[in-house]
LUMZATI-991193 format. One record per residue: chain; x, y, z of N, C-alpha, C in turn. Coordinates in Angstrom, 2 decimals. Each point is the difference from the previous one (the first is absolute). Layout:
SITE c     n.x     n.y     n.z    ca.x    ca.y    ca.z     c.x     c.y     c.z
SITE A       X       Y       Z       X       Y       Z       X       Y       Z
...
//
This chain:
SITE c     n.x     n.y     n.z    ca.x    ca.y    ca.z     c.x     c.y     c.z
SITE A   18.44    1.44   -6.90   -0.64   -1.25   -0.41   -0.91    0.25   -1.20
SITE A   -0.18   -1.27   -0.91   -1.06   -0.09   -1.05   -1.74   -0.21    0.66
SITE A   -0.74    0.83    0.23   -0.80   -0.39    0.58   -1.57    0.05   -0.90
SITE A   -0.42   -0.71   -0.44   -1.60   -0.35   -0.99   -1.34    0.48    0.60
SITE A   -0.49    0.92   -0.39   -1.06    0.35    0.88   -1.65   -0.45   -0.95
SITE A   -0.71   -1.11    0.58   -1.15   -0.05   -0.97   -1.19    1.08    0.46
SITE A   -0.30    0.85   -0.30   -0.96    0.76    0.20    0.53    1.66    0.26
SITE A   -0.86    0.78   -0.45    0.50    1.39   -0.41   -1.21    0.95    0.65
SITE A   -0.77   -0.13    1.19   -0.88   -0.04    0.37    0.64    1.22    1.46
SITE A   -1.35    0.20    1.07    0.54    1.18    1.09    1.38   -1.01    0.17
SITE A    0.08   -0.91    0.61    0.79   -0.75    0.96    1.46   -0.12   -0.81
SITE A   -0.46   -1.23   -1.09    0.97   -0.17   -1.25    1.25    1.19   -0.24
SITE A   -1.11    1.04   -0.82    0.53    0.77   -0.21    1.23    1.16    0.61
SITE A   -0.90   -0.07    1.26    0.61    0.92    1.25    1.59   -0.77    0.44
SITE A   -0.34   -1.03    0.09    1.36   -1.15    0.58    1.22    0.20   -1.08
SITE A   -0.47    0.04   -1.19    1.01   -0.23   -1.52    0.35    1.67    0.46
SITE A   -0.71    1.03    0.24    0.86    1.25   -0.06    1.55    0.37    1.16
SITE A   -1.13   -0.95    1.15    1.26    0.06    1.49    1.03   -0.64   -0.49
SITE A   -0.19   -1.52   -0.12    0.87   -0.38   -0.59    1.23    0.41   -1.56
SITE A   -0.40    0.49   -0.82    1.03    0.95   -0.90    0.62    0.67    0.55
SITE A   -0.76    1.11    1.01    0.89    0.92    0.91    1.07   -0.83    1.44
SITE A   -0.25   -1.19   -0.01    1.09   -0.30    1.19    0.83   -0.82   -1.25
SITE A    0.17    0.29   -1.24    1.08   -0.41   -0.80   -0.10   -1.22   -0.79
SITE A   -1.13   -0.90    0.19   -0.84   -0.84   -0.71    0.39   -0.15   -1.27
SITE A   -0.01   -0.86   -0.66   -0.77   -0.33   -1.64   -1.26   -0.74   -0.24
SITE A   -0.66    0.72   -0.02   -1.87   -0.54   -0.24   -0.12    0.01   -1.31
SITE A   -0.50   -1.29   -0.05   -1.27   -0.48   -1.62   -1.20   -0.34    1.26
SITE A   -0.82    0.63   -0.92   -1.56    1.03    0.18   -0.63   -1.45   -1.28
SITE A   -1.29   -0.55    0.39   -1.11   -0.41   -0.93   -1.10    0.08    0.58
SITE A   -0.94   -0.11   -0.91   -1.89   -0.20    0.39   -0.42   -0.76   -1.05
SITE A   -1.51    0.13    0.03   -0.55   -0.97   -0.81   -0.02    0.55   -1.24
SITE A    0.39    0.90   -0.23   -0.45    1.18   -1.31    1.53   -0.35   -1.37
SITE A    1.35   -0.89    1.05    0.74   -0.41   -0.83    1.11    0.86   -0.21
SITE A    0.74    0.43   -0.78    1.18    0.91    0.12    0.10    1.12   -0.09
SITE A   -1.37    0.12   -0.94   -0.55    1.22   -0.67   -1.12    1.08    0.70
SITE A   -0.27   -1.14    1.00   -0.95    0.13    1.24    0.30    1.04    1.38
SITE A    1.68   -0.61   -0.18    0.59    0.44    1.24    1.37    1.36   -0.25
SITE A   -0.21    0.25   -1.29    1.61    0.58   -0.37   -0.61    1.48    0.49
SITE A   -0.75    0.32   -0.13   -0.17    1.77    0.34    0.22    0.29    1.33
SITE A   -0.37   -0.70    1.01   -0.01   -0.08    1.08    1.89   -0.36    0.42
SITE A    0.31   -1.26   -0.66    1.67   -0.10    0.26    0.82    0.86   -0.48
SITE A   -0.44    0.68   -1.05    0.88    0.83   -0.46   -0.03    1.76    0.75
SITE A   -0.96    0.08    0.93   -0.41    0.78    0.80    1.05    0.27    1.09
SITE A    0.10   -1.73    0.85    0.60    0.35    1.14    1.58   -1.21   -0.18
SITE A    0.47    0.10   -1.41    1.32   -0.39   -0.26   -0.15   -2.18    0.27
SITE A   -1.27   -0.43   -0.52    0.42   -1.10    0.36    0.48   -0.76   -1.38
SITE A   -0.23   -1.25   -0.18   -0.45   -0.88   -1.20   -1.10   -0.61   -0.20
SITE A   -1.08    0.16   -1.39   -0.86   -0.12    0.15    0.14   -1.75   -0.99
SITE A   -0.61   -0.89    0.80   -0.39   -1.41   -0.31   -1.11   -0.64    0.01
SITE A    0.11   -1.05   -0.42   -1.67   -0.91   -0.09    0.32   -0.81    1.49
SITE A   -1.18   -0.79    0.44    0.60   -0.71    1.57    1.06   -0.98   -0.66
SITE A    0.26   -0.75   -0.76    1.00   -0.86   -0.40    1.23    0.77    0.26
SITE A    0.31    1.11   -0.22    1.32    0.51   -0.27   -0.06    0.92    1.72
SITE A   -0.50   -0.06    0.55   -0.19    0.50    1.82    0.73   -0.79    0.51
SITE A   -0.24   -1.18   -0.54    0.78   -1.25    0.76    0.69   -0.83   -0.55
SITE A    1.06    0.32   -1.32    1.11   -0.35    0.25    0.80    0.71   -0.11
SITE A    1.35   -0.67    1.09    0.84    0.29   -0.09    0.00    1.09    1.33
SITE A   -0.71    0.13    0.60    0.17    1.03    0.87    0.02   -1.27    1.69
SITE A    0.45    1.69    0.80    0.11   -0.67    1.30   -0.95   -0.49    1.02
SITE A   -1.08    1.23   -0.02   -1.31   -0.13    1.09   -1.15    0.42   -1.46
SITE A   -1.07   -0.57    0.16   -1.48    0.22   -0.68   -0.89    0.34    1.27
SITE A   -0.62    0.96   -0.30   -1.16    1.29    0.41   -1.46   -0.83   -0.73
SITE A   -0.81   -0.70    0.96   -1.44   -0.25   -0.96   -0.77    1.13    0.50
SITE A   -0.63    1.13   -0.91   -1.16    0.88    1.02   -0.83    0.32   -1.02
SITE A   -0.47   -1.27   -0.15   -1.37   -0.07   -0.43   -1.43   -0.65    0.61
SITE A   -1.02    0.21   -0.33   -1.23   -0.45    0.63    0.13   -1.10   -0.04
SITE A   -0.53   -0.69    1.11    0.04   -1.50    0.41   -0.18   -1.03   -1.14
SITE A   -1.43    0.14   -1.05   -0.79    0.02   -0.88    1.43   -0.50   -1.15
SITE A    0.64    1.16    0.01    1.07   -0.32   -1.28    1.21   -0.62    0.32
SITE A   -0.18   -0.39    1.45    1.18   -0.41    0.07    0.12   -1.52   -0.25
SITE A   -1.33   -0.49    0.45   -0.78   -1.25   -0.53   -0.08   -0.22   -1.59
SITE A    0.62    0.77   -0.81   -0.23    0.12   -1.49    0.99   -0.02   -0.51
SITE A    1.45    0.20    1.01    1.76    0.37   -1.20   -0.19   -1.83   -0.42
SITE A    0.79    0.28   -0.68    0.43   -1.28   -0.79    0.67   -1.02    1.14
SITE A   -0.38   -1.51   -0.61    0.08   -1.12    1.21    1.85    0.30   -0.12
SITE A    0.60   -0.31   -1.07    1.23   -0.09    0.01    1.32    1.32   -0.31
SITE A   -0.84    1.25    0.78    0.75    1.21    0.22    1.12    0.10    1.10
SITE A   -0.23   -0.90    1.04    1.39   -0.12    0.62    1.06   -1.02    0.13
SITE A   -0.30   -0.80   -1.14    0.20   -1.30    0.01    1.64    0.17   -0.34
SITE A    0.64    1.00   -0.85    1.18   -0.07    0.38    0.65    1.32    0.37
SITE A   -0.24    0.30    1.11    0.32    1.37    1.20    0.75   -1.40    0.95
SITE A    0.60    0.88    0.39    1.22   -1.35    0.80   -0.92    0.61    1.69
SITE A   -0.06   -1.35    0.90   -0.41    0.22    1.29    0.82    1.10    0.69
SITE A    0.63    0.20   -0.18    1.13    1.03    0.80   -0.88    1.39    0.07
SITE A   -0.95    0.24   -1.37   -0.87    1.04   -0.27   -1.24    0.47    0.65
SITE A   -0.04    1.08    0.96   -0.70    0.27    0.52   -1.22    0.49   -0.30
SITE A   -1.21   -0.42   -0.28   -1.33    0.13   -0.25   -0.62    0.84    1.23
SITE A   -0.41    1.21   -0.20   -0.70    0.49    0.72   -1.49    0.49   -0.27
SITE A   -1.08   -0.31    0.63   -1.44    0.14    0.06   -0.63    1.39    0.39
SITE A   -0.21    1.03   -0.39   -0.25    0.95    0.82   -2.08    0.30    0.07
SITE A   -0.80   -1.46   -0.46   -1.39    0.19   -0.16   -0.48    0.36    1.38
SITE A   -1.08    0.16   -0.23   -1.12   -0.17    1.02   -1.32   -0.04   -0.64
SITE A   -0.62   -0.95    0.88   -1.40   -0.65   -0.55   -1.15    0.43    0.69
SITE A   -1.04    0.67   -0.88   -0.81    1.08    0.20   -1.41   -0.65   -0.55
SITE A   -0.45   -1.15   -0.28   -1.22   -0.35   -0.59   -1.60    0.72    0.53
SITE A   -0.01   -0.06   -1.38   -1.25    0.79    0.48   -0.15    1.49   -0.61
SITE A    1.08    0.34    0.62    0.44    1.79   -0.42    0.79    0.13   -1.41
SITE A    1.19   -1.03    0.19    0.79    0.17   -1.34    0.32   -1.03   -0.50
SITE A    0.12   -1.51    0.59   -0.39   -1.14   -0.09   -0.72   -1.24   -0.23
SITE A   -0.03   -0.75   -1.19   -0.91   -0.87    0.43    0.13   -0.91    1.28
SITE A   -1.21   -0.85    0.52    0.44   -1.08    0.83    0.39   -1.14   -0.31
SITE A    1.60   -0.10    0.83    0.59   -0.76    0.21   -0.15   -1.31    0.83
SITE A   -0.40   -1.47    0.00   -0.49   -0.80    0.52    1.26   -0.54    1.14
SITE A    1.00    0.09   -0.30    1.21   -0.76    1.04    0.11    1.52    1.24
SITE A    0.02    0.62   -0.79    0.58    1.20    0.81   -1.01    0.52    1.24
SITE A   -1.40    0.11   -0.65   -1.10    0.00    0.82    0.04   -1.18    0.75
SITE A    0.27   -1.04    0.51   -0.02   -1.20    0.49    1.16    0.27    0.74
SITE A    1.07    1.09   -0.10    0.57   -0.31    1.22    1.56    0.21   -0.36
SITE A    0.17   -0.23   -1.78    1.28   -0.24   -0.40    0.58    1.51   -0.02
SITE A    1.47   -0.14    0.87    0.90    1.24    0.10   -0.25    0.64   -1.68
SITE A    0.04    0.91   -0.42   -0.31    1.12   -1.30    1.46   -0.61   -0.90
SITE A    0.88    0.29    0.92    1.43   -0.14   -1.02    0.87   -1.40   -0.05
SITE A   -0.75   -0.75    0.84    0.10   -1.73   -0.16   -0.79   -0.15   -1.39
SITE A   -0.89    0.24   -0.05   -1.20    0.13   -1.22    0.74    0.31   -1.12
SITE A    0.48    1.22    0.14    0.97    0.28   -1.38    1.15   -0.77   -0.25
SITE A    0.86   -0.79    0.66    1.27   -0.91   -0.04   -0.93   -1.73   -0.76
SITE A   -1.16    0.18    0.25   -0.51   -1.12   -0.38   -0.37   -0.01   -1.51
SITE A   -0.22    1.54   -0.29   -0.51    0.70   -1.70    1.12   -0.05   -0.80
SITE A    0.80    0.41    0.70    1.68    0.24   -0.96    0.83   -1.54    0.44
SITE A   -0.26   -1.01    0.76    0.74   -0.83    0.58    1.40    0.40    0.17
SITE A    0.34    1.11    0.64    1.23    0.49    0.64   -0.03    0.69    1.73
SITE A    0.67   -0.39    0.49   -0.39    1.43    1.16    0.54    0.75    0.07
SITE A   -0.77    1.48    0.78    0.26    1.25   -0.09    0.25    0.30    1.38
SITE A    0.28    0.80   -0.06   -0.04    1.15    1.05   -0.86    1.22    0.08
SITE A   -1.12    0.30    0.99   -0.96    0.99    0.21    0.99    0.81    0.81
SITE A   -0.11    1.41   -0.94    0.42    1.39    0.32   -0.66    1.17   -1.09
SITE A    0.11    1.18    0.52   -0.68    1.12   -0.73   -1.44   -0.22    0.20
SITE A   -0.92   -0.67    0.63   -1.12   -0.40   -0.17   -0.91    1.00    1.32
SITE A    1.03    0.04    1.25   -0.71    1.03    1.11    0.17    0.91    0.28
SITE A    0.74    0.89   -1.34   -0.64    1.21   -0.01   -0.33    0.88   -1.25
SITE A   -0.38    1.58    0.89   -1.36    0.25   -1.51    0.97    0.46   -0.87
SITE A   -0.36    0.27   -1.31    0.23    0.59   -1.28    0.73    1.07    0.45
SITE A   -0.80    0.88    0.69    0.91    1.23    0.31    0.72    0.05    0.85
SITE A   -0.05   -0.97    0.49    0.96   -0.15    1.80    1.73   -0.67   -0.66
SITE A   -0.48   -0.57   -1.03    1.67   -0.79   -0.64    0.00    1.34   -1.06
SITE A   -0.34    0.94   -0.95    0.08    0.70   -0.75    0.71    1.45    1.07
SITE A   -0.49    0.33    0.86    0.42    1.17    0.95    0.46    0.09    1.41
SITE A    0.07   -1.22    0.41    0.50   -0.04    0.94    1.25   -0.30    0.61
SITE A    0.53   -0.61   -0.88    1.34   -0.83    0.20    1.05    1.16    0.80
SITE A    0.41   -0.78    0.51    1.46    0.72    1.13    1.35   -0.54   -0.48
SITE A    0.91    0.50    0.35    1.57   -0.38   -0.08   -0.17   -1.11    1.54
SITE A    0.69   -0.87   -0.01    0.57   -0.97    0.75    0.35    1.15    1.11
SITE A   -0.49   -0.32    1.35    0.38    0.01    0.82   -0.76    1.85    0.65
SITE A   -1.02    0.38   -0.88   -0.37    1.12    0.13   -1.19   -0.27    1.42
SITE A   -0.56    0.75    1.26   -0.59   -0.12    0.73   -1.57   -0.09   -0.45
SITE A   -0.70   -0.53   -0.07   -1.07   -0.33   -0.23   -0.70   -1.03   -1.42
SITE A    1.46   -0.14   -0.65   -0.07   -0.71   -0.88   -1.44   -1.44   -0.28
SITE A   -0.42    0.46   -0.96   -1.58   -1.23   -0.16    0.89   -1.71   -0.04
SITE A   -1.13   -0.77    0.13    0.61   -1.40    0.03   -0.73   -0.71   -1.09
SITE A    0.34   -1.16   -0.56   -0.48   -1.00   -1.06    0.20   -1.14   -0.02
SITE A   -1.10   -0.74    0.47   -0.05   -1.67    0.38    0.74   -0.80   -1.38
SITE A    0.91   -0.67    0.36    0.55   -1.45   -1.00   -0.47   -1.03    1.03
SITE A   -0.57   -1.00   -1.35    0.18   -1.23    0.49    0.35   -1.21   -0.84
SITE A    0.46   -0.96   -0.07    0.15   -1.57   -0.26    0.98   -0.84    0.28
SITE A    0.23   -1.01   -0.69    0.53   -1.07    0.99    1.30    0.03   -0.22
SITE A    0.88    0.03   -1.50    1.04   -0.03   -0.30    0.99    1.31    0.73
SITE A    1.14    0.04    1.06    0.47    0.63    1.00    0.91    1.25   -1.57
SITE A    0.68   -0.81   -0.52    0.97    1.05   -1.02   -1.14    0.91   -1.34
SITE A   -0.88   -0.76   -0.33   -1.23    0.86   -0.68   -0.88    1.52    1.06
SITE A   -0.11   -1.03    1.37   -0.30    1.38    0.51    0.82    0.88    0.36
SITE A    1.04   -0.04    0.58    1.11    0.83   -0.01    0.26    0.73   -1.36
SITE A    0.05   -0.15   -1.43    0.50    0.82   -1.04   -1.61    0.80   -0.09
SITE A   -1.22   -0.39    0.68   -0.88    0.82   -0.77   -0.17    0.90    1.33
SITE A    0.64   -0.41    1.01   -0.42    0.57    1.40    1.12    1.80   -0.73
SITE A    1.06   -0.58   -0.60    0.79    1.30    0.15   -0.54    0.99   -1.42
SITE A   -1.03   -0.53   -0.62   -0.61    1.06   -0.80   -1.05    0.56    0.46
SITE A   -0.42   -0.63    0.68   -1.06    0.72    1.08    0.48    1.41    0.50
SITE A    1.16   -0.26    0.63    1.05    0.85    0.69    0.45    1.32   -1.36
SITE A    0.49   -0.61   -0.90    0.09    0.79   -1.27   -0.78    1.05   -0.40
SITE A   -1.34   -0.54    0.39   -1.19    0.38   -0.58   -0.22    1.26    0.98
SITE A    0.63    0.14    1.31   -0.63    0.99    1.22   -0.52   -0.17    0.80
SITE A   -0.12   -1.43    0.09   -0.73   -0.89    1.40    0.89   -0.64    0.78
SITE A   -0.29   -0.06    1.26    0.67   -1.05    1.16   -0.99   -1.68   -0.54
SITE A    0.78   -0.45   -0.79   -0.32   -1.78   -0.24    0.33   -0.63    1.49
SITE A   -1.77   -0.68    0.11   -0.47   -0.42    1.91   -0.49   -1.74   -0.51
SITE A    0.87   -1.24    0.33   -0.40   -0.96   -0.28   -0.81   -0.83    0.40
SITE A   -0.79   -0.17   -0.55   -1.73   -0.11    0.08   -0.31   -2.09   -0.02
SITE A    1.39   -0.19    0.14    0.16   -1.41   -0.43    0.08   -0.51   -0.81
SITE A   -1.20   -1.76    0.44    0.29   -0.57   -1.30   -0.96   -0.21   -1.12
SITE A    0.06    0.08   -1.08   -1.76    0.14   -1.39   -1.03   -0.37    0.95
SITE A    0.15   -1.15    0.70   -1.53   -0.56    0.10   -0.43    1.21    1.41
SITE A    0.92    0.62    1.07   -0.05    1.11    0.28   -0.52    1.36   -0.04
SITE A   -0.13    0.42   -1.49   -0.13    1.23   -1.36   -1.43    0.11    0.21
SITE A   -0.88   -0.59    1.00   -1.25    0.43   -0.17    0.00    0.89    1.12
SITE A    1.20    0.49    1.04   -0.06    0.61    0.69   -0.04    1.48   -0.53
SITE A    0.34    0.10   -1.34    0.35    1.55   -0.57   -0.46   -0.33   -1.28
SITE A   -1.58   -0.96    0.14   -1.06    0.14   -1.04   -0.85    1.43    0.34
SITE A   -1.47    0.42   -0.95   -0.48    1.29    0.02   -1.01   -0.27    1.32
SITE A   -0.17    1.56    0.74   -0.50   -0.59    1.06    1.07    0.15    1.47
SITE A    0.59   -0.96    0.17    0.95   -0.09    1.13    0.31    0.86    0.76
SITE A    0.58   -0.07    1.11    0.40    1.32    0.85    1.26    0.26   -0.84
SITE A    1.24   -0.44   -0.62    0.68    0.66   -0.65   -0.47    0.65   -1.68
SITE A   -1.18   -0.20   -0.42    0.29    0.20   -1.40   -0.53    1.21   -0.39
SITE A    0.63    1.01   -0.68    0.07    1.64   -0.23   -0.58    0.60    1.04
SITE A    1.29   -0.05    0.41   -0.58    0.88    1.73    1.25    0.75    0.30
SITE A    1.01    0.33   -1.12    1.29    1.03    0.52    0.34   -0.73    1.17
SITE A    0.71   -0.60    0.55    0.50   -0.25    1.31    1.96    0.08   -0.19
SITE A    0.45    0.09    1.16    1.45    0.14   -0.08    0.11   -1.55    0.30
SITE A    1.16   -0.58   -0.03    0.59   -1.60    0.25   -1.02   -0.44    1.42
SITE A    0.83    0.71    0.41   -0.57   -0.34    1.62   -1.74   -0.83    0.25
SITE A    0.09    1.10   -0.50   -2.14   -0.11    0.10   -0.28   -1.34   -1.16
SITE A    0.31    0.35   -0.87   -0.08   -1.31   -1.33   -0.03   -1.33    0.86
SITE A    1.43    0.12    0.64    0.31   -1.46    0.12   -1.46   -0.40    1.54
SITE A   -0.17    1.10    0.70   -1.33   -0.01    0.93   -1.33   -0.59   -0.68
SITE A    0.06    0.42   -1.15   -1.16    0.31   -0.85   -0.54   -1.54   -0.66
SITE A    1.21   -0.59   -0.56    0.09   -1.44   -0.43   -0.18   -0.53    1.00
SITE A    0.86   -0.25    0.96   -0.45   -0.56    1.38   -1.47   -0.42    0.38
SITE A   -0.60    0.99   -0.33   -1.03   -0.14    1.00   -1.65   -0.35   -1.03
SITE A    0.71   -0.30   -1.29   -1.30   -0.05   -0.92   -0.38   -1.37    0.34
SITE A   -1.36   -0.18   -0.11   -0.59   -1.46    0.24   -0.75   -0.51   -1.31
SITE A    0.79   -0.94   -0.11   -1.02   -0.87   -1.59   -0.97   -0.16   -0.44
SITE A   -0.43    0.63   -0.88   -1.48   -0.20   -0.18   -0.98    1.36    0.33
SITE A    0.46    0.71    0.88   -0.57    1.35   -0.14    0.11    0.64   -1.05
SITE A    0.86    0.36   -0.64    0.12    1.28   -0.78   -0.95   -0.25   -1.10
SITE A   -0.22   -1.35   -0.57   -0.84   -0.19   -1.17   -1.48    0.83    0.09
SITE A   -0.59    0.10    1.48   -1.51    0.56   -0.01    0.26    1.80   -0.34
SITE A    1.66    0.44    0.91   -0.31    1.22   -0.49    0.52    0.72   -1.07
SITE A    0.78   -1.37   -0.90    0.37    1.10   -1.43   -1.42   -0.55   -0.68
SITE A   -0.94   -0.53    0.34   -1.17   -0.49   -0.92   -1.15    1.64    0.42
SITE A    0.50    0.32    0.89   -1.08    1.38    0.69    0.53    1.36   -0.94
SITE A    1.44   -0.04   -0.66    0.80    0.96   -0.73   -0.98    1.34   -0.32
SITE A   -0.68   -0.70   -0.78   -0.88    0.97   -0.75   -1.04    0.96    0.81
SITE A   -0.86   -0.52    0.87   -0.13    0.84    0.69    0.66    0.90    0.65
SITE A    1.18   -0.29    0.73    0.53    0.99    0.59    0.68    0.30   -0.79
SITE A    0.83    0.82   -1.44   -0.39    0.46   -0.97   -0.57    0.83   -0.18
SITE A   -1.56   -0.07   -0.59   -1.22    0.39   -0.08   -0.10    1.06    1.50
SITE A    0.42    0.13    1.13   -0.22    0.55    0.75    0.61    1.05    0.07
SITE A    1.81   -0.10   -0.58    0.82    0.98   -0.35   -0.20    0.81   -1.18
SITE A   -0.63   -0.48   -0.60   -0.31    1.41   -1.22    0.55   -0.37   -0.87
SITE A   -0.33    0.65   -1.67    0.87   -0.20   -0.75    1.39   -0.04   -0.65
SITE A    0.41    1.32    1.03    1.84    0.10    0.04   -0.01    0.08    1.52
SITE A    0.54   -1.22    0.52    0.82    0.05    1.14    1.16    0.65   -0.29
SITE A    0.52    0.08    1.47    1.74   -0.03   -0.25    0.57   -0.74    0.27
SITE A    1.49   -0.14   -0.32    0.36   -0.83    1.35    0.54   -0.87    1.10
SITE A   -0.07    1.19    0.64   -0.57   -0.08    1.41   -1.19   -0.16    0.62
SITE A   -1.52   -0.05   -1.17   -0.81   -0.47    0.62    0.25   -1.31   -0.47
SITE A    0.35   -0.68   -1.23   -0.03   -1.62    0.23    1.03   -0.20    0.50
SITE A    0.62    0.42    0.64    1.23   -0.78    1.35   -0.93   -0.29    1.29
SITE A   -0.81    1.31    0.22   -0.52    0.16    1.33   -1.13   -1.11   -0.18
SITE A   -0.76   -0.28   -0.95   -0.72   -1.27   -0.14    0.20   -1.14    0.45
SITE A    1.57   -0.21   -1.08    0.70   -1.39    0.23    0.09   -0.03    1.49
SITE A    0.34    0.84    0.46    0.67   -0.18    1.70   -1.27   -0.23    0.82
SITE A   -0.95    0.46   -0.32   -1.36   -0.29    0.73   -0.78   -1.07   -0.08
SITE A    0.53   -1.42   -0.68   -0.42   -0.72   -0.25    0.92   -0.96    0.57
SITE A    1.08    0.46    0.84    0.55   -0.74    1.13    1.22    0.67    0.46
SITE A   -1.01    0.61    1.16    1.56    1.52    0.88    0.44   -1.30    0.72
SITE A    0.94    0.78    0.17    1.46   -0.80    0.94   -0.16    0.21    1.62
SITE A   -0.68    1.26   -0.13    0.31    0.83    1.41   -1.45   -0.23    0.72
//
């Protein structure tokens, strides 16, 4: 597949490399423009583009950029991407720490409903629950025993299915997390979000998150942080995440 990735970033970046290696054709952009992004594409074999040229003509679009900019692409950037085209969201909203505040979102509004309202398209939330290094080193072959898992969610059934199987591409067991308005189950915070879990546990993990919690303890981030030192590893921010709602 032709697949557009906006952002060249841990996440961005990391996704555009899995993807080349499961046989991909990636165009790579950022805000920096063509010239911005070519050292980096020409690094790990992609095409380097401005966001206009991410999205056309291709099959699925990758947004993994800060919330902030995503509120900033141009009003009429997907205006002719045919619906068939799968938009995928991979943010998470961090105000405070890396974020400004957001007034809908703080009030309650799902994170990646928020973004379908910025771009007036909807997406699909994936790549978003787990860490940098957990999608960069962890990935398994299909069907390997202990294989990590990675929440999809939204509403359109054939959009999540084509992004559910790059998930899979990528070295993850894709665990369906439902539907967008759903996606706050595998917001930051949650019992599923960067916590390494296999399918099994994931789909436990979503289950059992309750609305409206997680906001007090990704707002606590920094302290516990601050408690781990300046280089964690990790396995100490897994063991964090998990302590901020064990299963067991």
């Amino acid at each position: 597949m032709k697949i557009g990735i906006i952002g060249a970033g841990n996440i961005g970046g990391t996704i555009a490399r899995k993807l080349i290696a499961a046989g991909h054709e990636i165009r790579v952009a950022n805000s920096g423009g063509v010239n911005g992004v070519r050292a980096f594409a020409e690094e790990i074999g992609a095409e380097p583009v401005d966001i206009r040229g991410a999205v056309d003509g291709v099959d699925v679009i990758v947004l993994s950029i800060p919330l902030p900019a995503l509120s900033a692409l141009p009003s009429d950037l997907f205006t002719s991407v045919p619906d068939s085209v799968p938009v995928v969201d991979t943010s998470n909203y961090y105000p405070g720490l890396r974020d400004p505040h957001i007034d809908e979102i703080d009030q309650g509004m799902t994170e990646s409903v928020w973004v379908t309202k910025q771009i007036g398209r909807p997406v699909v939330k994936a790549f978003n629950n787990v860490l940098a290094y957990t999608l960069a080193e962890l990935g398994l072959p299909e069907g390997t025993e202990g294989r990590l898992a990675a929440a999809v969610a939204g509403d359109d059934p054939g959009a999540k299915e084509t992004v559910m199987s790059l998930v899979n591409q990528a070295g993850f067991d894709p665990v369906d997390g439902g539907s967008l308005d759903e996606s706050w189950r595998q917001q930051p915070s949650t019992p599923c979000y960067c916590c390494d879990y296999d399918a099994e546990t994931m789909r436990r993990a979503l289950a059992v998150a309750v609305k409206g919690q997680a906001a007090v303890k990704r707002d606590e981030l920094p302290q516990h942080f601050e408690r781990l030192g300046p280089n964690p590893s990790h396995g100490d921010v897994v063991a964090m995440n998990r302590s901020f709602n064990p299963l067991d």
